[in-house]
N, C-alpha and C positions, 0 to 999 in steps of 0.2 A: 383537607389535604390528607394525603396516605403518608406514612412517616416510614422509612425505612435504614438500618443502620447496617450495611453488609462488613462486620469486619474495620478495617482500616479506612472504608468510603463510608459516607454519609448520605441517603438520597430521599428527595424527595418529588414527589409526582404534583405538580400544581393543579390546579382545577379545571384546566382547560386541558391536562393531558400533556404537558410539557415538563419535561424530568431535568431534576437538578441535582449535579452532585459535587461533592467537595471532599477536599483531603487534606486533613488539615497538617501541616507542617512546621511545625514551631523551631524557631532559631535559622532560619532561609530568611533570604532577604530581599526576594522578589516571588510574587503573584504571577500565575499564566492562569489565564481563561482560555477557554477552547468551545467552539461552538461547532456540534456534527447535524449534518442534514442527510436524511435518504436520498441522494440524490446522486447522481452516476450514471458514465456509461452504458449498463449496467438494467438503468431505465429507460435509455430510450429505444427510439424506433430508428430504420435508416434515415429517414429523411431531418431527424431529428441529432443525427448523432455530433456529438462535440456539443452539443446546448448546457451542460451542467457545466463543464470547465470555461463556457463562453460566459455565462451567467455568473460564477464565480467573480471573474476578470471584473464583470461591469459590478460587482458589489460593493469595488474601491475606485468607483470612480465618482461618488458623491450619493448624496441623500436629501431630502427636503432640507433638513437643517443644515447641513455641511454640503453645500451644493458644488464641491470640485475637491478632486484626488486627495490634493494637499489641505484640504481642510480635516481630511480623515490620517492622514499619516502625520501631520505637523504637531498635533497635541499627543502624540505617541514620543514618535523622536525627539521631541522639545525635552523630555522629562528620560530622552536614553535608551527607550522603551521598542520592542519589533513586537511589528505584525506582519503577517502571511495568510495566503490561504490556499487551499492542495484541494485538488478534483481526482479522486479516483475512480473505480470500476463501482463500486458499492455506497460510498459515499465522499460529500464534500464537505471540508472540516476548514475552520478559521479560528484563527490564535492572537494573543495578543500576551508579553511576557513586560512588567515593570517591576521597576522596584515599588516594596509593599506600601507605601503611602500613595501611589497611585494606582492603586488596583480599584476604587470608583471610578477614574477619569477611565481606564480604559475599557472596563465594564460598559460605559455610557457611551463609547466611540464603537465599541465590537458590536452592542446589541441594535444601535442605530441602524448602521450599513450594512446589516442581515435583514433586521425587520423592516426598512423602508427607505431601499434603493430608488434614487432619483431617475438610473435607463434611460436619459436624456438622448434622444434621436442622433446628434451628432456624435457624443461620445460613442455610442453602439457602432455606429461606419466608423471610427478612428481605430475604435478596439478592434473590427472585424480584420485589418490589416496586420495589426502586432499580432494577433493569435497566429493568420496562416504566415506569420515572420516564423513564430514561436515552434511553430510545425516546419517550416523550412529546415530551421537551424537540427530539430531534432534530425532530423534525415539526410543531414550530414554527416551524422556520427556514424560508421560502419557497426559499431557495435550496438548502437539503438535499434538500428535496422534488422541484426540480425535478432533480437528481442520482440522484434513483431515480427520477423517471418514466422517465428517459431509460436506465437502466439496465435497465428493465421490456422499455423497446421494441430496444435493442440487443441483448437475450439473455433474450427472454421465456420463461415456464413452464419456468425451470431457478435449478439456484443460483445461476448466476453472476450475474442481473437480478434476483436477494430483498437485501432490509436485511441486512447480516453479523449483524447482533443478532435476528434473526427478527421473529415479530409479536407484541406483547401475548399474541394466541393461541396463540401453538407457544410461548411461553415459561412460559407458563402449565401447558401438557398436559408438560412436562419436571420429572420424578421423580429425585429422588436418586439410586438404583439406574441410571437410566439415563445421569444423568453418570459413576457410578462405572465402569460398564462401556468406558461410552466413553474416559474416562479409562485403561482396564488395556488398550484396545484402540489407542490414538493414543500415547499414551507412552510407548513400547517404544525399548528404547535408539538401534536402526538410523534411528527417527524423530527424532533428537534432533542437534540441533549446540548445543556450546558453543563459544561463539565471547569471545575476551578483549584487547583493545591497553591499551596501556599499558606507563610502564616495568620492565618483568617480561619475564622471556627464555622460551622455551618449555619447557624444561628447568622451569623456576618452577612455570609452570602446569600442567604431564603433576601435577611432583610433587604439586600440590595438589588439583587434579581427581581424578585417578586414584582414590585410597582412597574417594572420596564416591561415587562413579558404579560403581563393581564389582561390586555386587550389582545394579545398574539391572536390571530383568527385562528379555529379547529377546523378541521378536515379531513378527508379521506384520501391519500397519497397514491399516487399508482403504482403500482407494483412491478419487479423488478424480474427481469427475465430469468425463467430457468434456463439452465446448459443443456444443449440439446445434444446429448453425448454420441462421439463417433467411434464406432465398433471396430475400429483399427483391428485388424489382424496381421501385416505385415508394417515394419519399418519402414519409414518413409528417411527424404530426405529434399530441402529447396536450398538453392545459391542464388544468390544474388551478385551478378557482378561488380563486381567496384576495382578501379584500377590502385589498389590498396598495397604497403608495403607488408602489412601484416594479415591476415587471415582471421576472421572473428568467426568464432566454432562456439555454439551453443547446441550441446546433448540434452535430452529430455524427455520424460515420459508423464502419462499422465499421474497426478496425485489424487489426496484425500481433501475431505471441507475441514473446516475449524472444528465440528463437531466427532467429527471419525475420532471413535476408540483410539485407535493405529495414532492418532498424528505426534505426540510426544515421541513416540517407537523412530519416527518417520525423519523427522527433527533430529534427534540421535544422530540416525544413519549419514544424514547429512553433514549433521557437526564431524562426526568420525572422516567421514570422507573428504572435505574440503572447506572448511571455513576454521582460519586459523592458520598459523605457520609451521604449525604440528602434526597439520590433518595429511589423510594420506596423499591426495591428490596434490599437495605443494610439494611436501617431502617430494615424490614420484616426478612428478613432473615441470617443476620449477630446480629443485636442489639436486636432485641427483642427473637429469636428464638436460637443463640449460634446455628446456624448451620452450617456456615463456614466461613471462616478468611477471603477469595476471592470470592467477585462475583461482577458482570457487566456486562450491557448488551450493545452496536454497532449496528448502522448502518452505512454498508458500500454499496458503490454507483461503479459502472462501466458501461463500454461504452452502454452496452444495456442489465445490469441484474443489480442484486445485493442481499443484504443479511441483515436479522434482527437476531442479537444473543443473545445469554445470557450464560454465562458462572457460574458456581460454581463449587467448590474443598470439597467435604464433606466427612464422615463418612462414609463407608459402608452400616451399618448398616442404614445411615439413608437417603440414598439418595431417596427411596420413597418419603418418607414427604418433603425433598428438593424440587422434582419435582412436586409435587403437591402444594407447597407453591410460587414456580415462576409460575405455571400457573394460580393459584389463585390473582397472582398480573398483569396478562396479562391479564385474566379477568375484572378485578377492573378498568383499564386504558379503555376500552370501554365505560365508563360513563364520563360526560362533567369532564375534571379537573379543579379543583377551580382556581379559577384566581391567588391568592396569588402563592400557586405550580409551574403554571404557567410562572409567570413572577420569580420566581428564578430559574428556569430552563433555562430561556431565560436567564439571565441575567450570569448564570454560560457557557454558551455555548457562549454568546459573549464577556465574560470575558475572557476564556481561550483562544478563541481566540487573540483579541488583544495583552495580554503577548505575547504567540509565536510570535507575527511579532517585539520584540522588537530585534531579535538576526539577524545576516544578512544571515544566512545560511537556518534562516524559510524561512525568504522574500525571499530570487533566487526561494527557491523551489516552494514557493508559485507559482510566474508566471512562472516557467519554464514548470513543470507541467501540469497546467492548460491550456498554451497555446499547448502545445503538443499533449495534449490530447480534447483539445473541438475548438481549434484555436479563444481562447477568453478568456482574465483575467479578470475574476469579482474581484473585488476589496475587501477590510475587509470591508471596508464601504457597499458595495453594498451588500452583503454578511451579513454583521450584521444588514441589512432593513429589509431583507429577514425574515430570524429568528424573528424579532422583527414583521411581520406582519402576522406571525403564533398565530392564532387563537386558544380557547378550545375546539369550533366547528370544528376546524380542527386536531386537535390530536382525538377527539372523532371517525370524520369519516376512519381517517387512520389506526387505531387501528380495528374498526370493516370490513371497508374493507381489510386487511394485516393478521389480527391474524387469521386466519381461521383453523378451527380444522382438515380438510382433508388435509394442507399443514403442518401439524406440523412434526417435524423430532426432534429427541431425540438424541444424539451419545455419548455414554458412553464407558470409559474404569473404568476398575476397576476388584476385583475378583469375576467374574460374568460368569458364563457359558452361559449364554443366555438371552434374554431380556425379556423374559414372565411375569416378574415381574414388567414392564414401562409401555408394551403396553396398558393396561386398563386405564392408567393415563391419557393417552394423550387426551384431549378435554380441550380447553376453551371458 
């Protein structure tokens, strides 16, 4: 075994190429394990898409040993205990949070129903129905809706711009055999991170992991689609209609990956501009203007793209002046921001941070995560320099290089026939 100690994680590489790490937490009173897999979105093909979130689903629905749902959830809940599990774009991750005397029992329930799903023919058709339910109810929501128009138009006719769950139809055309394959294809040890906090030392966890995972089979995973980037030079803008009291407006352009210099700078800007009840886009347009109850704006970061949002839930009537009043504050963010601003934006961004790592279920994720996906845990500390060495000068320049009027993209739903009434708006 390769021994490695980063900091505040502990990690180790097993012999088969399966990494394990841990963060020890003394005086906590519950254990989280987190298991990440390369598996996503992200990875597949069209006729495959929605298969990693389908595949997920069927991984609580029994195992050789525990051969139905409730044999996997009942020794969780018996002792108080949650588990879950999330399918994203890049990868899919499953957790399991008890108090610390059972952190074997649920070690032994998580590593089961990842490494050797039962996929029982009937539960697959029972599942195939609650997923395209699980996809109904999303597209209900007007404001899910307008997060995939807008997803469509920042990374169209690729995976990155589809629903992570596919559609009714590709979930539909998905065969047992073809999850199993993918399955023996994606869950191959070198794909896998266990990640554990909690008060347990690392020595605790090799010992416990280790016997469970050593026959994990190795393998070669497939690989995960690049962004096939679109040359945008004018503002776009799609509505969806919906006969909605309110109007769901999501602005956007493209962003940076996790790796971009810029993303700390990037992050900034966004804290400054909308996330918070101090940021400008609340003040602006919720406090002073009464134009809507919801708004906030994101930056999100991936393997080699990403994304700058702003979201608001307004009036019909007055989503005009909404979207001219966020571009007018994306504007405004183009000139130095006062230092004061500044450091409370810094200071709310590495604030929130910190709380989150009080819980043990942030900290696994934290490095399970991260090392999965960049093969390196930066740490809160390293991570809260970062931020802290973000400059005015440097949200000045990210803001004028990023906010660019030809990349702007608009995605509304609401009762709107058409969008002839945005497009003129869009310039900052």
């Amino acid at each position: 075994m390769k021994q490695k100690s980063p900091s505040t994680y502990q990690k180790t590489v097993l012999d088969n190429g399966l990494r394990v790490l841990s963060h020890s937490m003394p005086g906590t009173r519950s254990v989280s394990v987190c298991v990440y897999v390369g598996a996503g979105s992200r990875y597949e093909d069209d006729s495959h898409a929605g298969i990693s979130h389908y595949l997920e689903h069927m991984l609580f629905k029994g195992t050789h040993r525990r051969p139905s749902s409730v044999e996997i959830s009942s020794p969780i809940e018996e002792v108080g205990g949650m588990t879950n599990g999330a399918t994203d774009r890049e990868l899919t991750s499953y957790w399991c949070k008890v108090a610390t005397p059972y952190f074997h029992k649920a070690l032994d329930v998580l590593l089961d129903m990842v490494r050797d799903p039962l996929m029982d023919p009937q539960e697959v058709e029972k599942e195939r129905g609650v997923i395209q339910e699980e996809l109904n109810a999303s597209n209900d929501y007007p404001n899910y809706r307008a997060e995939m128009l807008m997803d469509q138009m920042l990374w169209p006719n690729q995976p990155m711009g589809r629903d992570v769950g596919g559609t009714k139809e590709s979930v539909q055309g998905i065969s047992r055999e073809m999850m199993v394959d993918y399955f023996h294809r994606q869950y191959v040890s070198s794909n896998v991170v266990i990640s554990v906090a909690g008060d347990v030392s690392h020595g605790e966890v090799l010992e416990a992991v280790a016997p469970m995972v050593e026959q994990w089979p190795q393998g070669t995973p497939s690989a995960w689609h690049p962004v096939a980037h679109d040359d945008q030079t004018q503002a776009k803008v799609q509505v969806e209609y919906r006969k909605t009291e309110q109007a769901h407006l999501l602005v956007a352009l493209p962003g940076i990956s996790t790796y971009h210099p810029d993303r700390y700078a990037l992050d900034i800007m966004s804290t400054v501009l909308g996330e918070g009840m101090s940021s400008r886009l609340f003040v602006e347009v919720r406090e002073k203007r009464g134009l809507a109850y919801e708004i906030h704006s994101s930056a999100t970061h991936f393997r080699d793209t990403g994304s700058f949002v702003v979201y608001c839930g307004v009036d019909p009537q007055k989503a005009s002046y909404a979207v001219e009043t966020v571009l007018g504050e994306l504007h405004g963010i183009k000139a130095v921001v006062p230092e004061g601003e500044l450091e409370r934006a810094k200071g709310l961004a590495k604030g929130r941070l910190l709380l989150r790592m009080e819980d043990t279920r942030a900290v696994a994720a934290w490095g399970g995560a991260q090392e999965l996906l960049r093969n390196q845990v930066l740490t809160v500390d390293e991570v809260a320099e970062k931020v802290s060495a973000v400059t005015a000068q440097d949200v000045a320049r990210v803001a004028n290089d990023y906010l660019v009027p030809g990349k702007l993209n608009l995605a509304v739903v609401g009762p709107y026939r058409s969008g002839r009434r945005f497009q003129s708006l869009l310039s900052v």
